[in-house]
Each structure stands twice: as structure tokens, then as C-alpha cells.
C-alpha positions in Angstrom: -12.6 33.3 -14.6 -12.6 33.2 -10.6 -16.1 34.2 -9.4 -17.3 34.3 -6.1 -20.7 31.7 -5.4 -22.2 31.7 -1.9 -19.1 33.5 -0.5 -16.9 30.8 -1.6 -14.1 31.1 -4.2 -15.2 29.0 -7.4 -12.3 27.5 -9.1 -12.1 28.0 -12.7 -12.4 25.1 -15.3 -9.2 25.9 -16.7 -7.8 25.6 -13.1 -9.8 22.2 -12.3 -8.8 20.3 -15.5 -4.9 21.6 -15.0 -5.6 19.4 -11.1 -7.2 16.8 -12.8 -4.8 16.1 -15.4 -2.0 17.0 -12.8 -3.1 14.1 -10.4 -3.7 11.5 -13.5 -0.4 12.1 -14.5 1.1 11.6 -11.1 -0.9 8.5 -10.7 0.5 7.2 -13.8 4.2 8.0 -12.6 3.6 6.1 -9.4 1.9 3.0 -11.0 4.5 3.1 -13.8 7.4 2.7 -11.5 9.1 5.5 -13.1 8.9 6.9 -9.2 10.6 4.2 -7.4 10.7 6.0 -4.2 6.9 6.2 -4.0 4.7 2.9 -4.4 1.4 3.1 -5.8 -0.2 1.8 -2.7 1.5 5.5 -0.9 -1.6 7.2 -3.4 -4.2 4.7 -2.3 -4.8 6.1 0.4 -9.0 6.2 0.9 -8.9 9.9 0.8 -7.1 10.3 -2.5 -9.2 7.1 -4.0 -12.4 9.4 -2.9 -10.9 12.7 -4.7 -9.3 10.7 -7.9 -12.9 8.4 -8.0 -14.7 12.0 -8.2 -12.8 13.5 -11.0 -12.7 10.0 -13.2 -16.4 9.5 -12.2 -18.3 12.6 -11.8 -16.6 16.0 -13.1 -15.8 14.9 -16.7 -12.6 16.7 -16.3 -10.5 13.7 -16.7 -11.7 11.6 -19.6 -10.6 8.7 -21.8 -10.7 4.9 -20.8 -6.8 4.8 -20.3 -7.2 7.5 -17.4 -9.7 5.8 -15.9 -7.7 2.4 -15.9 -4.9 3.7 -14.6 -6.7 5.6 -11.9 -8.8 2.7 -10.6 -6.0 0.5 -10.7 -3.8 2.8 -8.7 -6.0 3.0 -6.3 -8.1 0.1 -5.9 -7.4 -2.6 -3.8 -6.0 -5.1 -6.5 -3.4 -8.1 -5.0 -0.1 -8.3 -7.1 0.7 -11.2 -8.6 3.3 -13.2 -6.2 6.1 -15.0 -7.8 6.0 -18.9 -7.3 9.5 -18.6 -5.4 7.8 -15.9 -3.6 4.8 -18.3 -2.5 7.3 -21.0 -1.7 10.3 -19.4 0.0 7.2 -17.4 2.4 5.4 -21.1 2.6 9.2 -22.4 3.9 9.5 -19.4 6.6 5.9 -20.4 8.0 7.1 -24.2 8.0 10.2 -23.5 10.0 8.3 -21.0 12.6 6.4 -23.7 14.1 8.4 -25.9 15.1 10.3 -23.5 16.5 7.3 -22.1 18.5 6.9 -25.7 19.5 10.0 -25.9 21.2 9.3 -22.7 22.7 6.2 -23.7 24.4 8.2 -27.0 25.7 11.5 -24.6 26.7 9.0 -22.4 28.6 7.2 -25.1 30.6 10.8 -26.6 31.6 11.4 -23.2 33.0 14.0 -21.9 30.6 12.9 -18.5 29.9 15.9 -17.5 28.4 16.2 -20.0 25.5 12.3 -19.4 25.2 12.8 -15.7 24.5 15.5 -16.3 22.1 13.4 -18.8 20.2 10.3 -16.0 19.9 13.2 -13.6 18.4 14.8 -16.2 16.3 10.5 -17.3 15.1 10.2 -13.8 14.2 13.4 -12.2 12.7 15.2 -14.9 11.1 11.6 -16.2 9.2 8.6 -14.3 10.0 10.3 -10.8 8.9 10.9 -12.5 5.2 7.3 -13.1 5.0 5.7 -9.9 5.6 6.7 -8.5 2.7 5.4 -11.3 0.1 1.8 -10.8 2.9 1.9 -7.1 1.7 2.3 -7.4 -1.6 -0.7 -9.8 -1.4 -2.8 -7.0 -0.1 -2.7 -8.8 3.5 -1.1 -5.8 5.1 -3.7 -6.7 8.7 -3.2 -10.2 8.3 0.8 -9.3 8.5 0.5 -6.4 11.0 -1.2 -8.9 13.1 1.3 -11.3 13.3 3.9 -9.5 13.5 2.3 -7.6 16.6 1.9 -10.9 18.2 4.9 -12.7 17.6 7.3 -9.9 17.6 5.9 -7.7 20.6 2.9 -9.5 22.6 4.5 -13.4 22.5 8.1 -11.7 24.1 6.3 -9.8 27.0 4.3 -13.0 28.0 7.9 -14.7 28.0 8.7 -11.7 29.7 6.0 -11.3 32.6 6.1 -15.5 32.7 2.5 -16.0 32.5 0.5 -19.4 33.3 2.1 -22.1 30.7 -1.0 -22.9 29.5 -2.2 -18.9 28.2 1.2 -19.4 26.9 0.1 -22.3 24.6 -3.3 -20.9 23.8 -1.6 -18.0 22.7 1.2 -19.8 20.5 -1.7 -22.0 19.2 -3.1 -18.3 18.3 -0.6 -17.5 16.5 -0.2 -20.9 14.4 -3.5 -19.9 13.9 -2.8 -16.8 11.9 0.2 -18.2 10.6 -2.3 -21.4 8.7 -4.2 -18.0 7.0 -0.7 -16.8 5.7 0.1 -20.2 4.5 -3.3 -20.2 2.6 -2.2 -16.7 0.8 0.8 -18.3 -0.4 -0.9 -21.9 -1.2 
């Protein structure tokens, strides 16, 4: 069944529907949950959408219109559905952030770069680290990245190197920025 074409290998029907039907069934393991240590979004990456499109799409090797669900919505870019405690308790994080990034800025301008720092740490670990997750799961894995880069590593080394006050306060207001497009996600 293996023949050469244009000094290639061809791979054998047999041997490309056994693949196809190999990577369906994995993709239905993953988005089934029966695989708990691998989340559906781990196969989503845009090379395996690109080979798993191909096979539903073009080959014919993998047919029926339950494949084909499960494939696209394995891999597509679909948002799960956030619980309404989700949307609130991440809505409650964002509410007590700001203030305490407003008390920063003031802590900072007094001088007290100490109690500033600790406030940046306490705005990220003890709220912002409790939203990223619900973010994720809301497909808003940049929008969390982001803010976690800016209030976790970036707003600490400005605390740090003791820039001007007021790139301080453009950068918190930033930040609040960011924070009002996760609020909207959860709204």
C-alpha cells in the first residue's frame, strides 16, 4: 500500500484514516473532560486547528457532523460560559484593586516607597491573581497577560527605580484602564 510519488513516501489510506480517527478521538477525550490533566484549549493550538481543519474539511477521512462539531469546537476560539458568582466575585477583585492603586499613587508621592511596593503586591496577589483565571476562561488570555505583566512586574520596578510621580500616575491610570476592559468581560 506504501508507494513512492515524486521521491516522497505516500501514506496509505488505511494509514491516514487510522490518524484521522486517532486525532478525532483524542479531541473528543480532551473536550469531554475525561482527560483532566489536559484542557481542550492545550489542542487548540493554531497548528493542530490547521491539521484537524484539513482532515474535517478537505480529506474526507474524518466524516460525520458529530466529528466535525466536536473538532471545531475543540479548536475554535469559543468563550465558556462564566458563572454569575464567577462574574461577580472577578467584578469584586477589580473593585478592590483600585482603590488600593489609589492609595498607592498617594503613598508614592508622600515618599513612602515601601508601603507603595507592598500595596502593588497586595493589588496584584491578594485580587488580581483571582481574576485571571475567570479572564482565561473568557478567552481574554492577552487581556489577562497584560495586566498581569503590568501590575505584577512593570508597576513594582517603577516603585522600584522611583520614577517621576506623575509617569507613575499615568501609568496606574493605564492600568485602571485595562482593568475597566476586564470589568466589561465580567459585566
Amino acid at each position: 500500500m506504501n508507494d513512492k510519488k515524486n521521491g516522497g513516501s505516500a501514506v496509505s489510506n488505511r494509514k491516514r484514516k487510522r490518524i484521522a480517527m486517532g486525532l478525532a478521538f483524542a479531541i473528543v477525550l480532551f473536550s469531554s473532560g475525561l482527560v483532566a490533566s489536559q484542557p481542550a484549549a492545550a489542542v487548540a493550538t493554531p497548528g493542530n486547528r490547521t491539521v484537524i481543519n484539513f482532515l474535517v474539511t478537505n480529506t474526507g477521512l474524518v466524516t460525520g457532523q458529530a466529528i466535525k462539531t466536536v473538532a471545531s469546537n475543540a479548536t475554535g476560539s469559543k468563550q465558556e460560559t462564566l458563572s454569575p458568582s464567577e462574574k461577580t466575585s472577578s467584578l469584586q477583585y477589580i473593585a478592590q484593586i483600585k482603590p488600593l492603586l489609589s492609595q498607592l499613587k498617594t503613598e508614592y508621592t508622600n515618599g513612602n516607597y515601601t508601603q507603595a511596593e507592598k500595596l502593588a503586591v497586595q493589588a496584584y496577589l491578594d485580587n488580581f491573581e483571582n481574576v485571571e483565571g475567570p479572564l482565561m476562561k473568557a478567552n481574554k488570555k492577552d487581556l489577562s497577560d497584560k495586566i498581569e505583566q503590568m501590575m505584577r512586574i512593570e508597576l513594582r520596578e517603577k516603585i522600584r527605580d522611583k520614577v517621576a510621580a506623575d509617569e507613575l500616575t499615568a501609568f496606574i491610570s493605564t492600568i485602571n484602564d485595562k482593568l475597566g476592559e476586564a470589568e466589561k468581560v465580567f459585566s
